[in-house]
MARRONU-486159 format. One record per atom (N, C-alpha, C, O): residue number from 1; residue in three letters; atom name; x, y, z. Coordinates in nm, 2 decimals. Layout:
MARRONU-486159
> NUM_ALA_CA_X_Y_Z
...
END
This chain:
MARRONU-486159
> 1_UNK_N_5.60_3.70_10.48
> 1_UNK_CA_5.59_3.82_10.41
> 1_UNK_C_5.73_3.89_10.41
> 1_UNK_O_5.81_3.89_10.51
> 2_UNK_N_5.76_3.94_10.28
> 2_UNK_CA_5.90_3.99_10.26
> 2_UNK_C_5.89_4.15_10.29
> 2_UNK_O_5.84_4.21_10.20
> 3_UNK_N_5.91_4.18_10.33
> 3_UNK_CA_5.96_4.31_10.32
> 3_UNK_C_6.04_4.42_10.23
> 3_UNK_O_6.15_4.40_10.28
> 4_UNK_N_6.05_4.46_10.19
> 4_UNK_CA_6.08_4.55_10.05
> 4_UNK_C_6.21_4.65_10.12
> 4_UNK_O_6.17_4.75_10.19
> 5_UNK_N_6.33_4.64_10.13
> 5_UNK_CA_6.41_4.74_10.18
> 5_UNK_C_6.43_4.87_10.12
> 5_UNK_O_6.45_4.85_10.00
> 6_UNK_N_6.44_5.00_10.14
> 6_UNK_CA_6.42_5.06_10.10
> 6_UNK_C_6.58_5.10_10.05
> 6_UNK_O_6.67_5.09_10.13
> 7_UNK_N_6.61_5.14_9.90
> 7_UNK_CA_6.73_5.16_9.90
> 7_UNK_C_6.80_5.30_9.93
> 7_UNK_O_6.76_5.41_9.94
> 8_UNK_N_6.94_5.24_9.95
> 8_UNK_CA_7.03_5.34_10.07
> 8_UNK_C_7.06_5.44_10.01
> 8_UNK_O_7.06_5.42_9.89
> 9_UNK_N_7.07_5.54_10.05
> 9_UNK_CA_7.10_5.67_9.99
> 9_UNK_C_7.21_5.75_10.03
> 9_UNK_O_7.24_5.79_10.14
> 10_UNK_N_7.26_5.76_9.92
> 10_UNK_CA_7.42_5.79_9.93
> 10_UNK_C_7.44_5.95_10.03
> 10_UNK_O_7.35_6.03_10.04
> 11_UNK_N_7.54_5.97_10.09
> 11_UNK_CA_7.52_6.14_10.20
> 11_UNK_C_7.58_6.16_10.05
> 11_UNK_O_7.63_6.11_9.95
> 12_UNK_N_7.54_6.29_10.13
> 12_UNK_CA_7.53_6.39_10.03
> 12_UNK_C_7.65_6.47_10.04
> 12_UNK_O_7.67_6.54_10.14
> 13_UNK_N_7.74_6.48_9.93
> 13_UNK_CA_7.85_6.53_9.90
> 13_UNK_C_7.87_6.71_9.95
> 13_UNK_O_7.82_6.81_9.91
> 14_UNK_N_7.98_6.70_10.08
> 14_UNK_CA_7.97_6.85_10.13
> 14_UNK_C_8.09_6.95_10.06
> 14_UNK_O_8.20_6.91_10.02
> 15_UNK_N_8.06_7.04_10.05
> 15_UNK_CA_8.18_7.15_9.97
> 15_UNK_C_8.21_7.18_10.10
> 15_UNK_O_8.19_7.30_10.10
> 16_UNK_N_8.24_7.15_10.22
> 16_UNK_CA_8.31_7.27_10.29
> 16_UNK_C_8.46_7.25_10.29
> 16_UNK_O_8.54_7.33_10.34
> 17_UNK_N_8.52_7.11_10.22
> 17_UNK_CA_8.67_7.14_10.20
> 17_UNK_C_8.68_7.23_10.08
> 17_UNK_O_8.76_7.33_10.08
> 18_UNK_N_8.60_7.21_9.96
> 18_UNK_CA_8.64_7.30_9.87
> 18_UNK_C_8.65_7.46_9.93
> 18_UNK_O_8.75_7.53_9.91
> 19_UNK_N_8.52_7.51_10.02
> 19_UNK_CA_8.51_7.64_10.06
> 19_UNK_C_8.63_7.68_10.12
> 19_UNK_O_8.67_7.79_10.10
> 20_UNK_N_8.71_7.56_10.25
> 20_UNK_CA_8.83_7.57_10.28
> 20_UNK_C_8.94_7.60_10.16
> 20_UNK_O_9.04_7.66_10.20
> 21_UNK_N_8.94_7.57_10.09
> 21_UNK_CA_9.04_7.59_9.97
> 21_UNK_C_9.02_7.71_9.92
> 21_UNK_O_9.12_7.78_9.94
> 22_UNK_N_8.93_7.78_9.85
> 22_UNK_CA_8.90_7.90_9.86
> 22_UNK_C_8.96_7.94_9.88
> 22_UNK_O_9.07_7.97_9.83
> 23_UNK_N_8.89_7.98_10.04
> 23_UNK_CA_8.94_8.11_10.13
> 23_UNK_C_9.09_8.04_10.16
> 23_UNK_O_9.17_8.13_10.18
> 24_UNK_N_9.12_7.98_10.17
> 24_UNK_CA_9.26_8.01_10.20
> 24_UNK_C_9.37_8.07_10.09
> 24_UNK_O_9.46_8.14_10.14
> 25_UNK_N_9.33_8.04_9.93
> 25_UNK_CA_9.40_8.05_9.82
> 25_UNK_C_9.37_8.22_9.83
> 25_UNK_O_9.47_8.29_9.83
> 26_UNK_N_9.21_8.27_9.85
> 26_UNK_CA_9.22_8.40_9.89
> 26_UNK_C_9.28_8.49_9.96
> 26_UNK_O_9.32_8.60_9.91
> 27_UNK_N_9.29_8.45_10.08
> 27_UNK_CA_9.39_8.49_10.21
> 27_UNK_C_9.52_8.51_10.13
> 27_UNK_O_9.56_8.62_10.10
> 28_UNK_N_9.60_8.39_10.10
> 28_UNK_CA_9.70_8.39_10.01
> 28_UNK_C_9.74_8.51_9.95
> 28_UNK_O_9.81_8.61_9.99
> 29_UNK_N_9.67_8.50_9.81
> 29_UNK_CA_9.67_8.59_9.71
> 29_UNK_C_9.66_8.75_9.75
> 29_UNK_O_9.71_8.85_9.70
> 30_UNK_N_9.57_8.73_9.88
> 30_UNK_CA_9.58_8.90_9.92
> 30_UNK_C_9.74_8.97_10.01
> 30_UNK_O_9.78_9.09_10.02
> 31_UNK_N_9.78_8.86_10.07
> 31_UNK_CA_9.90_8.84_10.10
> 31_UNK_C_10.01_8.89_10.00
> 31_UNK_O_10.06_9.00_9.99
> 32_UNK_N_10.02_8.79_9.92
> 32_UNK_CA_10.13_8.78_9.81
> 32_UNK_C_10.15_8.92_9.71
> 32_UNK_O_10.24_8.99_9.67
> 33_UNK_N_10.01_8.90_9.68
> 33_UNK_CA_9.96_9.00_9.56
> 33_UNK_C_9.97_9.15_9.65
> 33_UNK_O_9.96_9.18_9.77
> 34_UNK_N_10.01_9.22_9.50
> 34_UNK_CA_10.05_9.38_9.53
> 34_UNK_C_9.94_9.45_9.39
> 34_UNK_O_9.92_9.42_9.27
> 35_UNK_N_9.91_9.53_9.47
> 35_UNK_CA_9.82_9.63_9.32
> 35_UNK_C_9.93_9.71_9.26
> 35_UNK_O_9.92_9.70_9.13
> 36_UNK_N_10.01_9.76_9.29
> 36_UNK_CA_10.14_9.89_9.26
> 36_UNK_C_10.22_9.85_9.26
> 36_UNK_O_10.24_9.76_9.34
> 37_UNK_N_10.30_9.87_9.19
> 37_UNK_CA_10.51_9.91_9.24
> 37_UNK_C_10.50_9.97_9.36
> 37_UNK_O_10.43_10.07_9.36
> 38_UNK_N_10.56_9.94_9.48
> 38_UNK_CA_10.61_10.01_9.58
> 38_UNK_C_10.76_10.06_9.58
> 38_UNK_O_10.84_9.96_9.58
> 39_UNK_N_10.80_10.13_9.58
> 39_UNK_CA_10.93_10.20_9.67
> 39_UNK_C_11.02_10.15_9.75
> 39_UNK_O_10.99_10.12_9.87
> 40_UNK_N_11.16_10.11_9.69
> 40_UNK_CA_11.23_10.10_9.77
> 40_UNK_C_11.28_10.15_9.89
> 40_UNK_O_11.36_10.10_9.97
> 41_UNK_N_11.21_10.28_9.90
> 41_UNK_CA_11.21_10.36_9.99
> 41_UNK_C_11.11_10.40_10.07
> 41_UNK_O_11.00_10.36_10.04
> 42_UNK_N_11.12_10.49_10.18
> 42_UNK_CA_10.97_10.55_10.24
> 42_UNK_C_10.89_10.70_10.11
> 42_UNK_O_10.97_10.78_10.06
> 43_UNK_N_10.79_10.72_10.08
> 43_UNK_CA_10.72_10.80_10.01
> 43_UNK_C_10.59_10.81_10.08
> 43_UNK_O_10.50_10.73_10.09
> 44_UNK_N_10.63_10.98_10.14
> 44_UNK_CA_10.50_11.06_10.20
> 44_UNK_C_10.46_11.15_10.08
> 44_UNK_O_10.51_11.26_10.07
> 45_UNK_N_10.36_11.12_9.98
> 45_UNK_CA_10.29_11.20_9.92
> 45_UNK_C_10.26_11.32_9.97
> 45_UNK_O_10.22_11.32_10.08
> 46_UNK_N_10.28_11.46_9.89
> 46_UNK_CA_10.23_11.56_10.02
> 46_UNK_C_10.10_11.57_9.99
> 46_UNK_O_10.06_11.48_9.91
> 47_UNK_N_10.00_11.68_10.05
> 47_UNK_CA_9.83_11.66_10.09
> 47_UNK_C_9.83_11.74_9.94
> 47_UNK_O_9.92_11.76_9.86
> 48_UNK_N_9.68_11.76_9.93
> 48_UNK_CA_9.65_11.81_9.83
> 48_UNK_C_9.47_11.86_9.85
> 48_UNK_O_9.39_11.78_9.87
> 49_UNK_N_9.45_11.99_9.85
> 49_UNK_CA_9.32_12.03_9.86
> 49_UNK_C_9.23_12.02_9.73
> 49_UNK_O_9.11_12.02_9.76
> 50_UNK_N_9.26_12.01_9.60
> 50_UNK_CA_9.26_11.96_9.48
> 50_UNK_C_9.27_11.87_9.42
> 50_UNK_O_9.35_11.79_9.47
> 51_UNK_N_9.20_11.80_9.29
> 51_UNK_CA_9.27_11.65_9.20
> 51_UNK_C_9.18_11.57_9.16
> 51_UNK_O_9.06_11.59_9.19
> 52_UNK_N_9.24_11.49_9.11
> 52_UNK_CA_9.11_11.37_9.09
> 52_UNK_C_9.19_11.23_9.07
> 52_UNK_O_9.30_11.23_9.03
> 53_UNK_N_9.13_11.15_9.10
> 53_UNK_CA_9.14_10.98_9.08
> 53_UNK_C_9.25_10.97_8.99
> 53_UNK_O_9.27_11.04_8.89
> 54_UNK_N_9.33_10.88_9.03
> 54_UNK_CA_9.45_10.89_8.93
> 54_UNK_C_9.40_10.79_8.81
> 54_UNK_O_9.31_10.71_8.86
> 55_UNK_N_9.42_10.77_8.69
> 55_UNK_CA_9.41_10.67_8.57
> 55_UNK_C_9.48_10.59_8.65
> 55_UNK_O_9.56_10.61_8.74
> 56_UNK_N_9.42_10.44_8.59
> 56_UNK_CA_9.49_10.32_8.59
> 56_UNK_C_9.55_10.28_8.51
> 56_UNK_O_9.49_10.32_8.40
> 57_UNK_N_9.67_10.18_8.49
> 57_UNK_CA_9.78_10.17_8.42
> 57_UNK_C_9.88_10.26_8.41
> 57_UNK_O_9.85_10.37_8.45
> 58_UNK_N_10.02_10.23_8.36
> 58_UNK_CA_10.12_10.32_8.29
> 58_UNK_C_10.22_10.28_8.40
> 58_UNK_O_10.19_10.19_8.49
> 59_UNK_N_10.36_10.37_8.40
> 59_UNK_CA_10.48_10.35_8.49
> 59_UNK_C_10.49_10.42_8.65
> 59_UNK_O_10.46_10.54_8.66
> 60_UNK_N_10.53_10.37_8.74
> 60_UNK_CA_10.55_10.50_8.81
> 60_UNK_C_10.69_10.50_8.89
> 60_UNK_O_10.74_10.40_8.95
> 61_UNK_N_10.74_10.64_8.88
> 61_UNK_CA_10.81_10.63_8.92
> 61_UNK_C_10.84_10.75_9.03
> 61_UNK_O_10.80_10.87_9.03
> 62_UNK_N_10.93_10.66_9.12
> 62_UNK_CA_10.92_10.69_9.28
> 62_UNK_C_11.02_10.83_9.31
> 62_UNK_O_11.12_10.80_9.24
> 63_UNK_N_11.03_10.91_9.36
> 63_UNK_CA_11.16_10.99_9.46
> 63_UNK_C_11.14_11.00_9.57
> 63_UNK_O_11.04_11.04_9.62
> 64_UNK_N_11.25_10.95_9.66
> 64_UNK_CA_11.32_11.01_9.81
> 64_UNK_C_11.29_11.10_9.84
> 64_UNK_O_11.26_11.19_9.77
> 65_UNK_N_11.30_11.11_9.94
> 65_UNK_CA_11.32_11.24_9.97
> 65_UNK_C_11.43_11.26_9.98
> 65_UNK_O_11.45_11.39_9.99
> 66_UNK_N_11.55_11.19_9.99
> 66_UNK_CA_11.72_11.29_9.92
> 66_UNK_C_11.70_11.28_9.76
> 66_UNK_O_11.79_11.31_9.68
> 67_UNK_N_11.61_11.25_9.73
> 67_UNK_CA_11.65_11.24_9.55
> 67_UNK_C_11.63_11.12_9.46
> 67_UNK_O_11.60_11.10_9.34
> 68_UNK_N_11.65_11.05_9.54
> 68_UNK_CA_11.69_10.87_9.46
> 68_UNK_C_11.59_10.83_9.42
> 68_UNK_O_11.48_10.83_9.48
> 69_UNK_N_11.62_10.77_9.28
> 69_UNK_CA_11.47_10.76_9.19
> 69_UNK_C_11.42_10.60_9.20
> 69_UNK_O_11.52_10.53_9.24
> 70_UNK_N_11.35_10.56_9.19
> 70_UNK_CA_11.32_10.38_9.15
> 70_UNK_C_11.23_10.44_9.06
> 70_UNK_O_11.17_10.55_9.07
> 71_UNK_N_11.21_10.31_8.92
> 71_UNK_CA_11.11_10.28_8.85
> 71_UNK_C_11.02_10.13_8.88
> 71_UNK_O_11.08_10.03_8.91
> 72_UNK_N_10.91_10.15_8.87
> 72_UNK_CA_10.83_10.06_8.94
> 72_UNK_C_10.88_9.95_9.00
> 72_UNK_O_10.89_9.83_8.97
> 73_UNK_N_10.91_10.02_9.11
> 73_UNK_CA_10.98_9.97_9.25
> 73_UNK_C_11.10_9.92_9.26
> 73_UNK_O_11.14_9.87_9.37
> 74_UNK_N_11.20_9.94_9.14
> 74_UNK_CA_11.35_9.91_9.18
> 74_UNK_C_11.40_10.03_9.14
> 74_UNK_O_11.36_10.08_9.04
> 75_UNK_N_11.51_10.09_9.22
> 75_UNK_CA_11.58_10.15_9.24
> 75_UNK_C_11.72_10.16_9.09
> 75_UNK_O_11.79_10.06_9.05
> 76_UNK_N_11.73_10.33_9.05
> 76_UNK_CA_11.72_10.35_8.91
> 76_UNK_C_11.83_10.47_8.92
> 76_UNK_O_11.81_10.54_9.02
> 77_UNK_N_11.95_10.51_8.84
> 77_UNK_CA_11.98_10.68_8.83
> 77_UNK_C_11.84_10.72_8.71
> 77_UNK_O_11.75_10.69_8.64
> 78_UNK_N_11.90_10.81_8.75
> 78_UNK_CA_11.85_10.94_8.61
> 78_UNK_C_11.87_10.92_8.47
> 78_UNK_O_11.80_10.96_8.38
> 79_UNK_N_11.96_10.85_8.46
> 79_UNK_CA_12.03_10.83_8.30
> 79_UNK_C_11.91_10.67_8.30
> 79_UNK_O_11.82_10.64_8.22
> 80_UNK_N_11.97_10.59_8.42
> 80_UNK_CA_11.88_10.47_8.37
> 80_UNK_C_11.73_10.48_8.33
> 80_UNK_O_11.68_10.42_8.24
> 81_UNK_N_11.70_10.56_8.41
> 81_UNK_CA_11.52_10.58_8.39
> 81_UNK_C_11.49_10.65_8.27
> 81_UNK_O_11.38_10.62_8.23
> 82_UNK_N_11.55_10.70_8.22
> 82_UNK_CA_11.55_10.79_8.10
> 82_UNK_C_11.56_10.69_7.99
> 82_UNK_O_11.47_10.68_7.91
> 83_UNK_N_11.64_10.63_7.98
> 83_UNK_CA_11.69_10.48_7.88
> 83_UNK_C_11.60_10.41_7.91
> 83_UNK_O_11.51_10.42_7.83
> 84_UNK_N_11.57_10.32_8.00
> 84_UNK_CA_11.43_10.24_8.02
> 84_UNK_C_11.29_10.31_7.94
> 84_UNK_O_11.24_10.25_7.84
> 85_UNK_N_11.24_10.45_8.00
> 85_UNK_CA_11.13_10.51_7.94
> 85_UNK_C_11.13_10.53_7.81
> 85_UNK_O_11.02_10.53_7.75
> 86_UNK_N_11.27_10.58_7.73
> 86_UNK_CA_11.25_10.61_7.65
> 86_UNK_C_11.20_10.56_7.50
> 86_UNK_O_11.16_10.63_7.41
> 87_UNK_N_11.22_10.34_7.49
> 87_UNK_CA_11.15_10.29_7.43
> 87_UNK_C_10.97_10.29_7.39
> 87_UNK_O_10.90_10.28_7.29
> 88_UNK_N_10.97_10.32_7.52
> 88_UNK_CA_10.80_10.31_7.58
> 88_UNK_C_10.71_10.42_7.50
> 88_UNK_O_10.59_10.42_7.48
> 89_UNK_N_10.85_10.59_7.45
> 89_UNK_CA_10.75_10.69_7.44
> 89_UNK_C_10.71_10.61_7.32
> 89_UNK_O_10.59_10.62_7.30
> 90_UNK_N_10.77_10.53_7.24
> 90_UNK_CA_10.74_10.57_7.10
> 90_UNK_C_10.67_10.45_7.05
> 90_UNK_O_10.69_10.41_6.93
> 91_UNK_N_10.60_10.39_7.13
> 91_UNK_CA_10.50_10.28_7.13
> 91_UNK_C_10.38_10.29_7.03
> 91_UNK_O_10.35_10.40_6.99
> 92_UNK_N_10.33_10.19_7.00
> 92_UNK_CA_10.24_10.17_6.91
> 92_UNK_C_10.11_10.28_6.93
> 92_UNK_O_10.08_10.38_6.86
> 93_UNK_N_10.04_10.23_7.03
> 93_UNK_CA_9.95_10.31_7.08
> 93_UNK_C_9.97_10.39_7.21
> 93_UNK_O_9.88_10.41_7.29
> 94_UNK_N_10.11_10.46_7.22
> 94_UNK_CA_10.11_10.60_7.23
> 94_UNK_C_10.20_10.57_7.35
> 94_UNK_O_10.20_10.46_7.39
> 95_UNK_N_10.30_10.70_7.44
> 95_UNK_CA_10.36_10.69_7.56
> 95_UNK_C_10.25_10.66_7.69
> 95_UNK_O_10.16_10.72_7.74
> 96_UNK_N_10.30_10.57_7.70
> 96_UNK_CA_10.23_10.58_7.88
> 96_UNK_C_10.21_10.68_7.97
> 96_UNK_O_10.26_10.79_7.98
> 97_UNK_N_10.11_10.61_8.04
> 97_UNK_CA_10.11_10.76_8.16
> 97_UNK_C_10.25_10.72_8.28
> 97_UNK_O_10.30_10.61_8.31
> 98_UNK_N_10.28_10.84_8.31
> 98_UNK_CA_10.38_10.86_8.43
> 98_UNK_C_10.36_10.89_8.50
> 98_UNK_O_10.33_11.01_8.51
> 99_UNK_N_10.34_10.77_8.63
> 99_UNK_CA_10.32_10.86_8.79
> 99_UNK_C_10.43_10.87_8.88
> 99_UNK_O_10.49_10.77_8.91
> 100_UNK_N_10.46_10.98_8.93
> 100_UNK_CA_10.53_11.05_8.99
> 100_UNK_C_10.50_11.03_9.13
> 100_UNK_O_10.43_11.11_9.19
> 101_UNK_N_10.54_10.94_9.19
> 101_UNK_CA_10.52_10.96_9.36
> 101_UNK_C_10.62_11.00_9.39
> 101_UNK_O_10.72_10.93_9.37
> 102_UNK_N_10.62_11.15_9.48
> 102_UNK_CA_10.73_11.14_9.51
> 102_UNK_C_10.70_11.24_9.65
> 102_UNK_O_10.61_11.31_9.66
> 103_UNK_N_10.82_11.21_9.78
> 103_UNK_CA_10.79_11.22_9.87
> 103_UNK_C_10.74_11.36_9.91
> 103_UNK_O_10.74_11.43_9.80
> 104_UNK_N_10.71_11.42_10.00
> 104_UNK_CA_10.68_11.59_10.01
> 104_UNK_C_10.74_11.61_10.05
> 104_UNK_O_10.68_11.71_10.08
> 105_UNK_N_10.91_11.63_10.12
> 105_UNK_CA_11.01_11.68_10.16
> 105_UNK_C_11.06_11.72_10.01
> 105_UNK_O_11.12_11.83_10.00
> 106_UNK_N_11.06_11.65_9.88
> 106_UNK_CA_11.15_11.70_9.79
> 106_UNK_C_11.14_11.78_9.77
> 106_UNK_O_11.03_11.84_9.77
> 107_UNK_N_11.31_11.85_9.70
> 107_UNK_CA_11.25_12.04_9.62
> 107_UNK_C_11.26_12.04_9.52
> 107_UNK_O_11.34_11.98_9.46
> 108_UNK_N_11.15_12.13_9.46
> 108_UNK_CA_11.13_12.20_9.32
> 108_UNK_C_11.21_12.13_9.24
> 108_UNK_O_11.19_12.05_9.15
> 109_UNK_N_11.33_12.20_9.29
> 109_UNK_CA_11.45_12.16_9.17
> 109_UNK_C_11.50_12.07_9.15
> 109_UNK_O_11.61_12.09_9.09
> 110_UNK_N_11.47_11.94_9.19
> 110_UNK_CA_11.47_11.79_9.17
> 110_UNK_C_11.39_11.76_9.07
> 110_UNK_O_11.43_11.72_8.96
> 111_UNK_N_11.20_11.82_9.14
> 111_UNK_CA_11.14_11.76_9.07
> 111_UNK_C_11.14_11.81_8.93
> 111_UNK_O_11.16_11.73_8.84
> 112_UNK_N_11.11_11.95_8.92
> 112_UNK_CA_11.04_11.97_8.74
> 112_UNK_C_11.17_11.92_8.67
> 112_UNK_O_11.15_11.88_8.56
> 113_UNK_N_11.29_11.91_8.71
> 113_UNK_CA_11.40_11.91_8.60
> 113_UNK_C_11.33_11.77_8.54
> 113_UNK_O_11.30_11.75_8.42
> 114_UNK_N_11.32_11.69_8.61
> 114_UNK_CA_11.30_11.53_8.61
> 114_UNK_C_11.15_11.54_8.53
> 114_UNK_O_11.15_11.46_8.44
> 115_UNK_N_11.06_11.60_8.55
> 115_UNK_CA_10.95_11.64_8.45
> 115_UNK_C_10.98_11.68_8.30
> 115_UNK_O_10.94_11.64_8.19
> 116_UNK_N_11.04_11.74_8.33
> 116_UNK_CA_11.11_11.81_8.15
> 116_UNK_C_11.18_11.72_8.12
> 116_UNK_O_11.19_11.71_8.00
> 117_UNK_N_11.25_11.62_8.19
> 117_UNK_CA_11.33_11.54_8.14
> 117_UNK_C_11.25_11.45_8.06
> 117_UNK_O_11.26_11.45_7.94
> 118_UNK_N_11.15_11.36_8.13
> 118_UNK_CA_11.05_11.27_8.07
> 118_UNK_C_10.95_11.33_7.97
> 118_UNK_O_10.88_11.26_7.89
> 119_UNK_N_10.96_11.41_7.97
> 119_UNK_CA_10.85_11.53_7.91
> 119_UNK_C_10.93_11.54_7.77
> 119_UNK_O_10.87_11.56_7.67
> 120_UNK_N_11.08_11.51_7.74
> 120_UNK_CA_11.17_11.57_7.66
> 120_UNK_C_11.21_11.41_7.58
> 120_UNK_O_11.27_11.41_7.48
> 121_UNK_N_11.17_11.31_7.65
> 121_UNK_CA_11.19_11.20_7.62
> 121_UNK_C_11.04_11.13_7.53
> 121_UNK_O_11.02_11.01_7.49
> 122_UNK_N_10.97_11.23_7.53
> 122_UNK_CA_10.85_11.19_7.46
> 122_UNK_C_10.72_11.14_7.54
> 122_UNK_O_10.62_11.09_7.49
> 123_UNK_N_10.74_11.16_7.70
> 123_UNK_CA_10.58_11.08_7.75
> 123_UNK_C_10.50_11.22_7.77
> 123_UNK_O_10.52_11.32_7.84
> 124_UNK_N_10.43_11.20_7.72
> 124_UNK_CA_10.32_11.34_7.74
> 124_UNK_C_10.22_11.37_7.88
> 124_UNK_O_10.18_11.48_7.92
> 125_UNK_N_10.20_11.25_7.94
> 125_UNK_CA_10.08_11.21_8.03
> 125_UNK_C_10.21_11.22_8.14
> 125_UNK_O_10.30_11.14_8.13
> 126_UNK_N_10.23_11.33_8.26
> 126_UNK_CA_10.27_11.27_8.39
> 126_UNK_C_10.25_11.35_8.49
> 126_UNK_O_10.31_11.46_8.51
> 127_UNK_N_10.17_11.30_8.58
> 127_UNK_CA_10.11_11.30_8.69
> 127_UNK_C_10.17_11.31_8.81
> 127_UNK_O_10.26_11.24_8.83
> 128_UNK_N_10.14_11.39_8.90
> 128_UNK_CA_10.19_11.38_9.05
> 128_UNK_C_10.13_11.30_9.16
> 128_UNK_O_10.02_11.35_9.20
> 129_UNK_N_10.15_11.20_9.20
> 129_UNK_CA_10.03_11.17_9.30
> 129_UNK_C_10.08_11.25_9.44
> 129_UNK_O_10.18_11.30_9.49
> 130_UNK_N_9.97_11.25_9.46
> 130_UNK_CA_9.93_11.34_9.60
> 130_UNK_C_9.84_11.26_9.72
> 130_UNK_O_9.79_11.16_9.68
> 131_UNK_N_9.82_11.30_9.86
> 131_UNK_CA_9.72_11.26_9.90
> 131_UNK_C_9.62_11.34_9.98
> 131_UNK_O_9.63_11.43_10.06
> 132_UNK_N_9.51_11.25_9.92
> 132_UNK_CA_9.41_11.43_9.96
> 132_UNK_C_9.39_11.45_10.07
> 132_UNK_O_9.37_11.36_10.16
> 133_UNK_N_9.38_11.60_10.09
> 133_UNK_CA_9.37_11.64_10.25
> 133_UNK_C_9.21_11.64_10.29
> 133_UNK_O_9.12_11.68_10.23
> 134_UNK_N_9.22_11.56_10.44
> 134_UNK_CA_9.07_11.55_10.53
> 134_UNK_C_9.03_11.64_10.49
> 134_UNK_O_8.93_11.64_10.42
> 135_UNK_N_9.10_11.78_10.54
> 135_UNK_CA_9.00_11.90_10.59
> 135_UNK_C_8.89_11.97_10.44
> 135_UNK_O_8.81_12.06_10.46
END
């Protein structure tokens, strides 16, 4: 009497190298990857008891607290940033928004001139960021 072997059955194909690939490409990416322009410089937003959620998209640009401007994250004069933005007001579907990070040590009279400047250059939309206070 013959016996009937039963046929072999292949193992079964495991994803845990794929899952290894993944998360590592994730790990990566959270690494590498930046949401913002950051500052060539340090930028302490000052508090704010007021505000709302900033829009997403548009340019931002940074001040020191001695003054020194960057546009989305490289380091800029006043004349340069002015000539950079000024293409942008006159865009198809409209100037960009402008965010303004700029440190809380700066004074007044740094900032609004630099507002009316951009303001004078045609972007209508520009924003201060701030960061909101606990209390």
């Amino acid at each position: 009497m013959r016996l009937r072997r039963s046929p072999r059955r292949r193992a079964p194909e495991t994803i845990v190298a794929l899952i290894d690939v993944v998360f590592f490409l994730l790990v990566f990416f959270m690494l590498v990857g930046r949401l913002d322009a950051t500052a060539p410089f340090e930028v302490t937003p000052p508090l704010a008891t007021v505000g709302t959620d900033l829009p997403a998209g548009g340019v931002t640009v940074s001040v020191s607290e001695t003054g020194a401007l960057a546009l989305d994250g490289r380091p800029v004069s006043r004349a340069a940033l002015l000539a950079a933005l000024r293409p942008r007001a006159d865009a198809a579907d409209g100037p960009p928004l402008v965010r303004i990070n700029a440190h809380a040590a700066v004074a007044l009279r740094v900032l609004l001139p630099l507002v009316t400047a951009l303001e004078g250059i045609g972007m209508t939309t520009v924003v201060l960021v701030v960061t909101p206070n606990a209390a």
